[in-house]
C-alpha positions as CSV (number, residue, x, y, z in Angstrom):
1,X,-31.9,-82.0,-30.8
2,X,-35.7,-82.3,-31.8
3,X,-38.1,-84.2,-30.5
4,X,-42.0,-84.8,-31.5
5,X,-44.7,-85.9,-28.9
6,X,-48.6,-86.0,-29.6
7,X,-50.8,-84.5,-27.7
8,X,-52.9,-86.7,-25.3
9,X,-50.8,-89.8,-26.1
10,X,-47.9,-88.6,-24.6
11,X,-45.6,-90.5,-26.2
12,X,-42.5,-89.9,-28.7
13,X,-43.7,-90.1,-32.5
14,X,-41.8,-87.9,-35.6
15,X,-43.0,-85.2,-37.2
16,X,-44.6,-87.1,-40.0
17,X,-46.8,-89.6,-37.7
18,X,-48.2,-87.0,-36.1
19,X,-51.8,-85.4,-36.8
20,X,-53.2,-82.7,-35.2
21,X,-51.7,-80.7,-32.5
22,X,-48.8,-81.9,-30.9
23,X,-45.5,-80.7,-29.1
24,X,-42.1,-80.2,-30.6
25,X,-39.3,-80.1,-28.5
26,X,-36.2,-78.5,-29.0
27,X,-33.3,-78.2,-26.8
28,X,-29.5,-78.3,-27.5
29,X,-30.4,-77.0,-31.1
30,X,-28.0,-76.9,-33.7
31,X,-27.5,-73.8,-36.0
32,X,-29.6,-76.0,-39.0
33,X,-32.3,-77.2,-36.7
34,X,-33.0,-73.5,-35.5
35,X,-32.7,-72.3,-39.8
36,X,-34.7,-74.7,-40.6
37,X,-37.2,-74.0,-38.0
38,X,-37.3,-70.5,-38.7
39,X,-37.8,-70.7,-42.4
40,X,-40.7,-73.9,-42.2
41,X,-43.2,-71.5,-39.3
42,X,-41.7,-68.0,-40.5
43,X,-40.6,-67.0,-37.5
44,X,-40.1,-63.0,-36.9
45,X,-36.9,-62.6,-35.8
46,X,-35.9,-62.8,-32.0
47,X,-38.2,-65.8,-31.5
48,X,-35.6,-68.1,-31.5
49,X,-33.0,-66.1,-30.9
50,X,-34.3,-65.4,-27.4
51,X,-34.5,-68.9,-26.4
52,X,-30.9,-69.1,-26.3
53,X,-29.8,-65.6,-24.4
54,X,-28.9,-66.0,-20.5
55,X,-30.1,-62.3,-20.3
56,X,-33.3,-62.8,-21.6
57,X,-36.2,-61.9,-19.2
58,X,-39.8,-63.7,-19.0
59,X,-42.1,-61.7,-21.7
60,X,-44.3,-62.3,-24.4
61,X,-45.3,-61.3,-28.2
62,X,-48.2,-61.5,-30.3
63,X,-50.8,-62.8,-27.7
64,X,-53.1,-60.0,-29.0
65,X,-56.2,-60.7,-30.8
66,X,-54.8,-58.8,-34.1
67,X,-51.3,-60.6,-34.0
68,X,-50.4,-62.6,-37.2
69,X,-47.1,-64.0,-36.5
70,X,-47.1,-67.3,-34.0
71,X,-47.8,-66.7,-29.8
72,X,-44.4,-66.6,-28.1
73,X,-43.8,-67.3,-24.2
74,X,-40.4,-67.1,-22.8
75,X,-39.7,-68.2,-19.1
76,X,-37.1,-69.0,-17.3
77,X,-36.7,-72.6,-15.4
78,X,-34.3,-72.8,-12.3
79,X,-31.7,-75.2,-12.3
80,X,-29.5,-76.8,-9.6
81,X,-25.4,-76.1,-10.3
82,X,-22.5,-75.6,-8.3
83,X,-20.5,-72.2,-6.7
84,X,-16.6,-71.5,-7.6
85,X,-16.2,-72.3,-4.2
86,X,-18.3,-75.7,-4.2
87,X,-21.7,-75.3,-2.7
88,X,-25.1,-75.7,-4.5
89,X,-26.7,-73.1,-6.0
90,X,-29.5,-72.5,-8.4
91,X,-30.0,-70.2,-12.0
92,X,-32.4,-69.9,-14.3
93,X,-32.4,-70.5,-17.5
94,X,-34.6,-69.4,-20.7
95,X,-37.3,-71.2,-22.1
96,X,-38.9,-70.4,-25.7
97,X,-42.8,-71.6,-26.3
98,X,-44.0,-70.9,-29.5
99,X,-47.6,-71.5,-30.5
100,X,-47.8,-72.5,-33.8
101,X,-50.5,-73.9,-36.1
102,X,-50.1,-77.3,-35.8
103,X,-48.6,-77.6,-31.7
104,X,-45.9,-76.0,-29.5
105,X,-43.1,-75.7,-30.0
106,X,-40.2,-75.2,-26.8
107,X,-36.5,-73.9,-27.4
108,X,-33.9,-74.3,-24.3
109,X,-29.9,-74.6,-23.9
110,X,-30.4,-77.7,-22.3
111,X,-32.9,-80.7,-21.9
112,X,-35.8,-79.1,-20.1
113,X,-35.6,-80.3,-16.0
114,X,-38.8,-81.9,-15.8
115,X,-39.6,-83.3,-19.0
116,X,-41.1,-86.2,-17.1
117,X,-43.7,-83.7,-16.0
118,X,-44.3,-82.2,-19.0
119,X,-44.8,-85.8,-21.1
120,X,-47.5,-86.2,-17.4
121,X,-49.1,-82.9,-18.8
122,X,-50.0,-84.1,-22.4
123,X,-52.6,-86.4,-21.5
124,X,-54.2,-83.6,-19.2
125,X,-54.8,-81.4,-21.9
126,X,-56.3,-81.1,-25.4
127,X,-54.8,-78.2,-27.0
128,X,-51.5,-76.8,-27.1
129,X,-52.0,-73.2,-25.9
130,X,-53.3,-75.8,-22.6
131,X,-49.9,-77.5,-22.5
132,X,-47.8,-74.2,-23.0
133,X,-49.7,-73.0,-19.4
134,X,-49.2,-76.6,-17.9
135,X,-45.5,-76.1,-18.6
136,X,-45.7,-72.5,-16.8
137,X,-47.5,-74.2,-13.9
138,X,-45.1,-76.8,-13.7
139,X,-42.3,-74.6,-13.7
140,X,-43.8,-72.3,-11.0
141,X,-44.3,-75.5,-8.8
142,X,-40.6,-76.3,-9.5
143,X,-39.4,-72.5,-8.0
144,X,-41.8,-73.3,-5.2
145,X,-39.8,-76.6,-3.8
146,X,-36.3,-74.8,-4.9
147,X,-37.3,-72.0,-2.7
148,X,-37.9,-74.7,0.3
149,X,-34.7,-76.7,-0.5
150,X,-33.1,-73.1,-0.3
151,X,-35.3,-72.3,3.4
152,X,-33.9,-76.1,4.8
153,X,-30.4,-75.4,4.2
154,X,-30.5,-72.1,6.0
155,X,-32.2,-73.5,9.1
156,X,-29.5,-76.5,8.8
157,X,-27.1,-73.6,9.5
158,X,-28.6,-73.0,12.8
159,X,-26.6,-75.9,14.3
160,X,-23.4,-74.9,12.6
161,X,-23.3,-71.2,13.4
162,X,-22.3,-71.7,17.2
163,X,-19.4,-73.6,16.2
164,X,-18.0,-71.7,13.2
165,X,-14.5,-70.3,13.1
166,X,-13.7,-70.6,9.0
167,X,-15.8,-68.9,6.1
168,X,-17.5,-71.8,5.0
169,X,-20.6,-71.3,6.3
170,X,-20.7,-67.6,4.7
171,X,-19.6,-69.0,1.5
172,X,-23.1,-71.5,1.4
173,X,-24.6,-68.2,2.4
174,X,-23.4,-66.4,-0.2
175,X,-24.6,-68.9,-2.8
176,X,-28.1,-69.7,-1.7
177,X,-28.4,-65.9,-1.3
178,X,-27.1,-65.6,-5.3
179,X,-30.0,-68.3,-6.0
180,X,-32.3,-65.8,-4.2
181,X,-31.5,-63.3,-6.4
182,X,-31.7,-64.9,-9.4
183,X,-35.2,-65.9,-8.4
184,X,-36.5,-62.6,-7.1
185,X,-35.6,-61.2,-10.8
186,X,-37.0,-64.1,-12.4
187,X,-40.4,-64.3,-10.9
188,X,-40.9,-60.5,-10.9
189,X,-40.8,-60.9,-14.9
190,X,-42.6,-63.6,-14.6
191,X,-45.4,-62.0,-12.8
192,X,-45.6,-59.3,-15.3
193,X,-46.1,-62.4,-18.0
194,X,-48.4,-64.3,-16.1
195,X,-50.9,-60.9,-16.3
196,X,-50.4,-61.1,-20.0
197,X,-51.1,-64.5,-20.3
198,X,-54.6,-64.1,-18.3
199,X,-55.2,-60.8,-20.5
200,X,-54.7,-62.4,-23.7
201,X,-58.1,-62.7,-26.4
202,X,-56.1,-65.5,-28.5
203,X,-54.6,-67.7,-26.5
204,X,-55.9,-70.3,-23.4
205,X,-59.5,-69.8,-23.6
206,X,-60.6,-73.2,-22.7
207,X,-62.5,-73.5,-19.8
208,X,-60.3,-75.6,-18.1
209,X,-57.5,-73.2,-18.9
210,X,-59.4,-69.6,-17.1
211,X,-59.1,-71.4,-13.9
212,X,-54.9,-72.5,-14.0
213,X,-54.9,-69.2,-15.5
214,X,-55.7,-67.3,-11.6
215,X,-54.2,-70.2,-10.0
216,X,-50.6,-68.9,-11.5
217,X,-51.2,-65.7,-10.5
218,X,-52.0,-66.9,-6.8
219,X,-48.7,-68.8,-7.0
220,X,-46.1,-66.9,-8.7
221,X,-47.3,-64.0,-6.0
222,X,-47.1,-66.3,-3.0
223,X,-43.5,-67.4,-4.3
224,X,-42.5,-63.6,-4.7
225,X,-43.4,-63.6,-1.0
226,X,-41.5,-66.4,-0.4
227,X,-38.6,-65.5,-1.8
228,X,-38.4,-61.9,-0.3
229,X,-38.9,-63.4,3.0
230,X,-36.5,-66.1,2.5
231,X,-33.9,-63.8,1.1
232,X,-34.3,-61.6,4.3
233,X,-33.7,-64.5,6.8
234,X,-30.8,-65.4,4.3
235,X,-29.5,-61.8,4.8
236,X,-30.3,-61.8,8.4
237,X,-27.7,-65.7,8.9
238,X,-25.0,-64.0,7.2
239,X,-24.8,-61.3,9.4
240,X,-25.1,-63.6,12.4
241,X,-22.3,-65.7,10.5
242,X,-20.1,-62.8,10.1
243,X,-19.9,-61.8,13.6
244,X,-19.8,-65.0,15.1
245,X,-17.2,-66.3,13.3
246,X,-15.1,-63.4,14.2
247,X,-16.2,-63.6,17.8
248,X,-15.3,-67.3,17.8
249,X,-11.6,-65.9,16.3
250,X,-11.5,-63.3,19.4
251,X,-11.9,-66.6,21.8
252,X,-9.4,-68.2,20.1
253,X,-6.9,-65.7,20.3
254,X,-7.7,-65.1,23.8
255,X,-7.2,-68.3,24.8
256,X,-4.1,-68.8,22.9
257,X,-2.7,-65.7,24.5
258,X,-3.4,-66.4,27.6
259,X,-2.0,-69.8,27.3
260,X,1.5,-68.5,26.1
261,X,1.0,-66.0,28.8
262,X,1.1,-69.3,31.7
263,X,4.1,-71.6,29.4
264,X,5.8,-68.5,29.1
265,X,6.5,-68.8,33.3
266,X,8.4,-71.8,33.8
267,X,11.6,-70.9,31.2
268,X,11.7,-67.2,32.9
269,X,11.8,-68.7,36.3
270,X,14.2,-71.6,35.5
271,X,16.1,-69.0,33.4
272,X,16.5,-67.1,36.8
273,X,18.5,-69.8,38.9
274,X,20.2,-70.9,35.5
275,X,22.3,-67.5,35.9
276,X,26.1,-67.8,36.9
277,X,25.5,-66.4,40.7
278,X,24.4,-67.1,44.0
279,X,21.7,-69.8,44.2
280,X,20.2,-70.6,47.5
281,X,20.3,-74.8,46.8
282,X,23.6,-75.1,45.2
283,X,24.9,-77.8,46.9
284,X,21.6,-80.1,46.6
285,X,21.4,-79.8,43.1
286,X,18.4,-82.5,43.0
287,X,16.3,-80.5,45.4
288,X,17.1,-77.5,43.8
289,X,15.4,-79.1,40.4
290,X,12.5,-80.0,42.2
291,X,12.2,-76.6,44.1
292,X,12.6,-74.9,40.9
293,X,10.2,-76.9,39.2
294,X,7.6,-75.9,42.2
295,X,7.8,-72.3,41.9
296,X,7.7,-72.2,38.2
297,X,4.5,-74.4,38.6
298,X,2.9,-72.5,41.6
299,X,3.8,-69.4,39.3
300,X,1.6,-70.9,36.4
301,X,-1.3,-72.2,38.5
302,X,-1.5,-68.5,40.0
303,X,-1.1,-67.1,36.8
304,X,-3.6,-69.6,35.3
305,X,-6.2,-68.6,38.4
306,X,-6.2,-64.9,38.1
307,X,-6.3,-65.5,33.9
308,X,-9.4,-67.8,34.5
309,X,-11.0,-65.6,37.0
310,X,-10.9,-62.4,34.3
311,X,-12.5,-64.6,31.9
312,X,-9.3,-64.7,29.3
313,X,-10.7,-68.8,29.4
């Protein structure tokens, strides 16, 4: 699907209305859209390509002042989706910016996450080598509140831990700590892209753009920190998970023994004056119930004392 936005009107127009710079959008492309695309800008080969390979990293081509062929940024923008086992998680996924005479142009698998924040960005800037480092900004800011979604669930888990006896909590664990990872690799490639971007002679040298050039280095480094840090708590909750949740199994089993420990009294004394011999009540049967049912009970609560006094519940 393609879509075609002016710059500085941020509005949807077509390809033919426009004039001047302006953005083009692509994002679920079919095979004929990316052909067509290649073969109207010249495209080298990979440009596109790239745009649509999970295992692509954040780099860049041709941002020299001798390149000929078109600027190309790829990033990669997180993304909310759900474990095997059914907890949130987040990955990241590829996307292609291509600086072209007449605009940008952006490649991605899916609608981009915060279009609403890109269309915002068009009337902030006049160029599109401007918008391409608006969308990196934007995208940065995006990791940054991820990150924090990520940092409340794990001190939401603070309150659980105490109680856990099943593997639910390590299964969130294990999914914000995947989302961790993701975004540790991701922003380490993205730092080495940021430093290309503020090195480059061709592109973003308005003066509006050298300052939100430093500012994304100051962020994507903070985030690095964030998510290191993050991770390490992250790491630091699943251990704590692990063993509480089999020290909470140990109390269970405890208690369960010992419980089977005081019901396992009453049938062995009752079992004792059930036998075919001499029984000191025999002729009072009632009292001999009741008697019976006394010592069996004493037995318990004297079983149940000495249990409770070594801890066992």
């Amino acid at each position: 699907m393609r879509k075609d936005y002016a710059l500085t009107r941020s509005r949807e127009t077509s390809a033919q209305e426009t004039t001047g710079a302006c953005w083009h959008c692509y994002y679920q492309p079919t095979a004929v859209e990316l052909q067509t695309l290649k073969q109207d800008y010249a495209l080298p080969d990979g440009y596109v390509e790239a745009a649509l390979d999970d295992h692509e990293d954040a780099r860049s081509e041709a941002l020299g002042a001798e390149a000929t062929a078109p600027g190309f940024v790829l990033i990669r923008e997180p993304y909310r989706t759900e474990s095997k086992n059914g907890h949130p998680e987040y990955e990241t996924m590829p996307i292609a910016m291509l600086l072209v005479a007449d605009g940008l142009i952006t490649i991605s698998q899916e609608a981009p996450r915060l279009m609403d924040r890109y269309l915002a960005a068009l009337d902030q800037v006049e160029a599109a080598d401007s918008l391409a480092l608006h969308i990196v900004d934007q995208i940065l800011d995006c990791y940054t509140a991820d990150t924090d979604w990520i940092d409340d669930q794990a001190r939401a888990m603070e309150q659980r831990v105490t109680q856990a006896a099943k593997n639910t909590l390590i299964y969130e664990v294990m999914a914000l700590d995947k989302s961790l990872v993701y975004f540790n690799a991701a922003l380490t490639h993205t730092q080495k892209l940021i430093e290309e971007l503020q090195a480059s002679p061709r592109y973003f040298t308005a003066a509006a753009d050298a300052r939100l050039r430093y500012l994304l280095g100051v962020k994507v480094s903070q985030l690095l920190t964030m998510v290191a840090s993050t991770e390490e708590v992250i790491d630091q909750y699943n251990t704590a998970i692990s063993s509480v949740v089999a020290n909470n199994l140990n109390l269970i089993m405890k208690m369960l023994t010992s419980v089977s420990i005081i019901l396992a009294i009453p049938p062995l004394v009752s079992g004792i004056f059930g036998q075919n011999t001499w029984i000191p009540w025999l002729g009072k049967p009632v009292a001999g119930f009741w008697l019976t049912l006394l010592i069996a009970a004493g037995l318990s609560g004297l079983a149940a004392w000495w249990l409770h006094r070594k801890d066992y519940f």
